[in-house]
C-alpha positions, 0 to 999 in steps of 0.5 A: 579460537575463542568465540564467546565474544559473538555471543555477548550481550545476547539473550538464551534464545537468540544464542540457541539460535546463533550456536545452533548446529550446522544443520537445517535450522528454521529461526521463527523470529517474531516482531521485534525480537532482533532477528537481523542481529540474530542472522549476523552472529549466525554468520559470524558464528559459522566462520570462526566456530566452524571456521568456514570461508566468507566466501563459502556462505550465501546470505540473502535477502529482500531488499538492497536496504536490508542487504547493505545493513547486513554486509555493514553489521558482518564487517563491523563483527567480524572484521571482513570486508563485505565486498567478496561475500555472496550477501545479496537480494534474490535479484542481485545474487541471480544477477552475479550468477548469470554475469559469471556463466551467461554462455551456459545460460543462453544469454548474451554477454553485454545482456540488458537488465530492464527495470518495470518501466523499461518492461512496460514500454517493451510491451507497449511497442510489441502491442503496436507491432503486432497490432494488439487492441490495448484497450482489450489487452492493457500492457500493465495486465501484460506485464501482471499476467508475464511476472505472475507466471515467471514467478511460478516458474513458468515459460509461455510454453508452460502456460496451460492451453484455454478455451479462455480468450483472456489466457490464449491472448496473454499466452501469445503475448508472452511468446512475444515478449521472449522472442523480443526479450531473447533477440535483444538481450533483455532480462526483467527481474522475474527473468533473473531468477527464473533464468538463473534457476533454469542455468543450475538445473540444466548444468548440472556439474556448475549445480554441484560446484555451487552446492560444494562451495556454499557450504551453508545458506542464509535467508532472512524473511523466508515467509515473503519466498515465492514459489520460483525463490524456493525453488532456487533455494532448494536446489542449491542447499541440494542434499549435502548442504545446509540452510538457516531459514528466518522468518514468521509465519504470523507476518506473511502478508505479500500473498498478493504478489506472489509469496507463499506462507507454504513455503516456512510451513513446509520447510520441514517437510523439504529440508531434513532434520531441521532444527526450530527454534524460536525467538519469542522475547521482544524488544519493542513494544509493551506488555499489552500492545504484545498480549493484543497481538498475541491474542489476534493471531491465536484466531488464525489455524496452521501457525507455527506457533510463538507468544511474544513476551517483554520484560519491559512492563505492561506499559498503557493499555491500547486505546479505542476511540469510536467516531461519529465519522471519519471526519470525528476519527481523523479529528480525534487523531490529530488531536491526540498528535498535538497532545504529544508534540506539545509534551516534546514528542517528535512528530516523526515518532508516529505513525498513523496506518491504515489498510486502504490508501483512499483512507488518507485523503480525510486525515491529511485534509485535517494535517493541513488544516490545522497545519501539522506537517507530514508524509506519505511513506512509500507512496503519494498524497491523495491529489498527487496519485495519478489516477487522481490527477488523471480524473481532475484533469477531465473536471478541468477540461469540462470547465475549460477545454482550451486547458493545454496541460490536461489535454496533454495528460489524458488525450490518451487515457484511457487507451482510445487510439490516438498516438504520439504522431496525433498528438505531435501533429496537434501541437504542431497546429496548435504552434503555427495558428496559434491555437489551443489544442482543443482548437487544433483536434476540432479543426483536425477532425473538421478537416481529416488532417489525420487517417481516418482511425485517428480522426475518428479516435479525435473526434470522440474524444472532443464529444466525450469533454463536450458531455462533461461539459454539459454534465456540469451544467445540470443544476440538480447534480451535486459535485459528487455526483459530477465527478462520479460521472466524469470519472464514468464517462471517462472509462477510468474505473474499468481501465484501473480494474484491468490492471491487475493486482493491489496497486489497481485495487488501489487506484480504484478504490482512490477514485471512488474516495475522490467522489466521496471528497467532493460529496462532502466538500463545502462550498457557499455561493457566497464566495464570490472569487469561484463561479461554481463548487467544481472551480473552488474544489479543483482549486482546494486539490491544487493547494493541498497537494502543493502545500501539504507534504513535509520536506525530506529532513523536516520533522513530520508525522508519517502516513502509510498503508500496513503493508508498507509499514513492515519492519518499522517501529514508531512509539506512537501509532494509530491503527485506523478504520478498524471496521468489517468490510474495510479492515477485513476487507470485503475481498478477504471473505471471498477467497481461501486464506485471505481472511488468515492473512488480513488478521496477520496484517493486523498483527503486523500493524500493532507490533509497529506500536512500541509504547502508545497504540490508538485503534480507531473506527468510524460508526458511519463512514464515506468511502469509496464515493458511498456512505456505509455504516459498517460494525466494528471489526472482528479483529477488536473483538479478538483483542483481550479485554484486559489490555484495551479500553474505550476513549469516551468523550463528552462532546456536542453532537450525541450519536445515534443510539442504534450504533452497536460497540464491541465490548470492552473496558470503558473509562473516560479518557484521560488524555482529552477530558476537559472539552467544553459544555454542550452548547446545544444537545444535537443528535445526528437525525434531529429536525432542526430550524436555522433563522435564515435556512429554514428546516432541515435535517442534522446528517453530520458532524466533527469536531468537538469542543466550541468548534464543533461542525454539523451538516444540515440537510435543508429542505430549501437550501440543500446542504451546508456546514455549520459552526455550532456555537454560532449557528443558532440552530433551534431543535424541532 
């Protein structure tokens, strides 16, 4: 049968790697170099050359996604519908494995798969059944605590005894969610694979019908394994079997939810006589944008090794713009997007990334004022997540406490003991006296309409809104200030840090950049239509998180974090808040490995450019509800000076001299030259006169150009935003 077809218009490494023998072969395939088409032929290769059934191949995956694309490429090679093949996600091929043998696994036959809410609510009613306080035990720390040990395999009776009262409390919560689980025929994600591997280890004749049928296992992404998936796969390949293992160490960046980069280093030392091969030439980016990464990543101890290559040319080197601020760097961003659009550039090829999803709220503030469309990439707009929401809702309930619909969003959250029952007896009080519900839980508590836990719950729930009331009457607090009171009061920041993991860093981390974005909201008691800052920034939330996100098919730039930005590829990206302590982050230096694997995220990051790369810092930075001042990142320094050089613009507002740059080329940007001359020399630090505002100090600025903005401290009239070219300003 000839064969060669399979191996057209393919490079050397990439037919080493499809031709390979039918042997343990690990396929380190590096960003861009066409691993999915790789895995296809490998598949395509092994049933005509070895002549093997489709059906005795197991291909599997990370994502339903990746899945259908791959079951699409095999039948549009091949000739062979997908339909029968064992081409799946760990989940989905666990899945099929217990539908076909769910007496030998113990299950029920019409059992229950439960997605993460479904999980959620089951804890939930456990909790209240066993009468679990959840604000000592939150039910999504529940849900981290369960899935982390399924993930390693590990059943509650397997969960080593404490004298911790954390873990013995969590251990008794697992051995209630299985009964619960096992009696009502419920199955959660980690539960398929665990239980699927449990099903082949205590079976061992089906174990050896599976070995025998598989005559060779295909993974694609091996780096994202977890320990329970590894398990399962060598189980499977067994002795007599064989695997083809694709992946990149170098892009291993899920740690944080459980992957194992020892997985593909010690694939070697588990699976015999494996053959490595790597595929080292990339199809995506530019000469310099991959000597940038490749650089990086050589900082970075126990890799595999690889150096990514292009014969497409060196292409532009990477840029590195220094801002004043974040609102210069977000500033500088946008303009940078505008250059292109107006040369014809689809909005949709760029991509602005950042490390911590607090850091949107600036640059999508600057999208919606100078009205460029965009989108949040697997996630929310900064107003529109719900830890955001939640702390405007108290802000609203301050201002006006007869606000239904804030009510009714966080009565209840914090956990603080007041129950759907409560709640329905409240609206129904509220229904028939023609009440609010703030009115109605007063004359509840007044009355003891309710037991007394639930009375007393209400009752300090009406003076928690009374003191945030209060709070927003003191005149010498400034709205940052209120907020990150509020947001105390409320108990939000403790409540999110039980809630383990990196969406509870997150959330967090949202908070503290909400106080930041109402410390630096500007507002005039001239504007008469809002009676106080703390009306016209609630207002401001609603209006950007109603009007901001661009519709589905609408063209528009795309916003997302570096952990969601794997596996795309945009021709324009900007890499964004590139500073020690935000990108690496600060946590990264207090645990093993973290720091390797933030570097890897950096990596992953400029690999999404393919033919432009902006990396931008901030020389000062409020974040987090705090002003920091932090270096530039050690990742810049590690970037090879012949392929980066710095954007330099001549603007209004000189910075601090004090501010130290890493070393690298200098020239003076191309792309935004032609900016206007100075209207006044201002320096951030400087004593200056306003004829109507008397003295002050110059704290901020952004901008450029004749539009340029600077914040002013005045002694008198506290802190206010100027236009430069009309504020008259007088240098002391």
């Amino acid at each position: 049968m000839d064969v060669s077809f399979i191996l057209d218009d393919l490079n050397d490494k990439q037919r080493d790697a499809v031709a390979a023998p039918l042997q343990n072969t690990l396929i380190l395939a590096g960003a861009g170099s066409g691993k999915t088409r790789v895995l296809v032929h490998r598949i395509a290769w092994l049933m005509h050359a070895y002549e093997l059934s489709p059906y005795s191949l197991l291909a599997v995956t990370f994502t339903n996604k990746a899945a259908k694309e791959m079951q699409a490429r095999i039948e549009q090679l091949v000739g062979v519908p997908p339909q029968g093949m064992w081409v799946g996600t760990f989940h989905g091929l666990a899945h099929r494995l217990l539908r076909a043998h769910w007496r030998d696994a113990g299950l029920k036959e019409n059992f229950q798969i439960m997605d993460s809410d479904d999980q959620l609510r089951l804890i939930k009613r456990l909790m209240k059944a066993f009468n679990i306080d959840d604000t000592r035990w939150p039910p999504k720390q529940v849900c981290w605590f369960i899935n982390a040990q399924k993930d390693e395999g590990r059943r509650a009776a397997h969960v080593v005894d404490s004298h911790d009262p954390f873990t013995r409390g969590m251990k008794e919560l697992y051995f209630h969610y299985e009964e619960a689980c096992e009696q009502g025929g419920l199955l959660d994600f980690g539960e398929l694979l665990l239980r699927a591997h449990e099903l082949l280890l205590g079976n061992p004749s089906l174990l050896r019908h599976y070995q025998e049928r598989f005559a060779h296992v295909l993974v694609d992404e091996f780096q994202d394994t977890n320990s329970i998936q590894y398990a399962w796969l060598r189980i499977l390949v067994g002795n007599q079997g064989s695997i083809t293992a694709v992946g990149d160490d170098d892009q291993s960046i899920y740690g944080w939810r459980g992957a194992k980069i020892e997985n593909i280093h010690n694939f070697s030392k588990h699976f015999p006589d494996v053959n490595t091969i790597r595929l080292e030439q990339n199809y995506r980016s530019t000469g310099h944008i991959l000597k940038a990464a490749n650089g990086l990543i050589s900082n970075n101890d126990d890799r595999l090794g690889k150096e990514l290559w292009t014969d497409s040319g060196e292409g532009e080197p990477i840029s590195l713009y220094a801002g004043f601020n974040e609102q210069d760097e977000a500033r500088f961003i946008i303009d940078i997007i505008k250059k292109w659009r107006d040369k014809g550039s689809n909005l949709s090829d760029m991509a602005v990334l950042y490390r911590s999803n607090a850091q949107s709220r600036v640059v999508e503030e600057c999208l919606v004022r100078e009205q460029v469309p965009y989108r949040i990439y697997g996630g929310h707009r900064f107003y529109d997540r719900l830890e955001i929401k939640n702390a405007l809702a108290y802000a609203r309930l301050a201002i006006d406490p007869n606000d239904d619909g804030a009510i009714e969003r966080v009565i209840n959250v914090p956990p603080r003991g007041i129950g759907e029952r409560s709640i329905g007896t409240l609206r129904e009080l509220a229904r028939d006296q023609g009440y609010s519900l703030w009115k109605a839980a007063q004359v509840v508590a007044q009355q003891g309409l309710l037991p007394a836990r639930a009375t007393n719950a209400i009752r300090s729930f009406l003076e928690l809104i009374e003191g945030m009331s209060s709070c927003i009457q003191q005149p010498e607090l400034g709205l940052g200030d209120v907020f990150e009171q509020i947001i105390q009061e409320a108990g939000l920041i403790p409540f999110h840090e039980k809630e383990k993991g990196e969406k509870g860093e997150a959330r967090v981390e949202n908070l503290k950049e909400l106080v930041s974005a109402a410390s630096g909201f500007s507002w005039s008691s001239d504007d008469e239509e809002f009676s106080s800052p703390l009306m016209a920034f609630l207002d401001k939330a609603v209006l950007d998180a109603g009007e901001a996100q661009a519709d589905e098919y609408q063209d528009s730039i795309q916003l997302m974090t570096l952990h969601a930005a794997k596996g795309l590829e945009f021709p324009l990206v900007f890499l964004t808040g590139v500073e020690e302590n935000l990108f690496p982050s600060k946590m990264s230096f207090e645990e093993p490995g973290r720091l390797e694997e933030e570097r890897r995220l950096c990596y992953v990051g400029i690999t999404r450019a393919m033919e432009k790369l902006y990396i931008t810092y901030a020389e000062s930075r409020r974040l987090y509800g705090s002003e920091s001042f932090n270096s530039p990142s050690r990742f810049i320094s590690e970037i090879p000076t012949g392929c980066i050089e710095e954007v330099r613009l001549r603007s209004q507002v000189s910075r601090p001299v004090s501010m130290q740059r890493p070393t690298v080329n200098r020239p003076t940007s191309s792309v935004l030259s032609s900016m206007q001359k100075p209207v006044i020399d201002i320096s951030m630090g400087d004593r200056v006169n306003h004829p109507v505002f008397g003295e002050g100090l110059v704290i901020n600025s952004e901008g450029q150009g004749p539009q340029t903005r600077v914040q002013v401290n005045f002694d008198d009239e506290g802190t206010k935003w100027l236009v430069l070219a009309f504020a008259k300003l007088e240098v002391l």
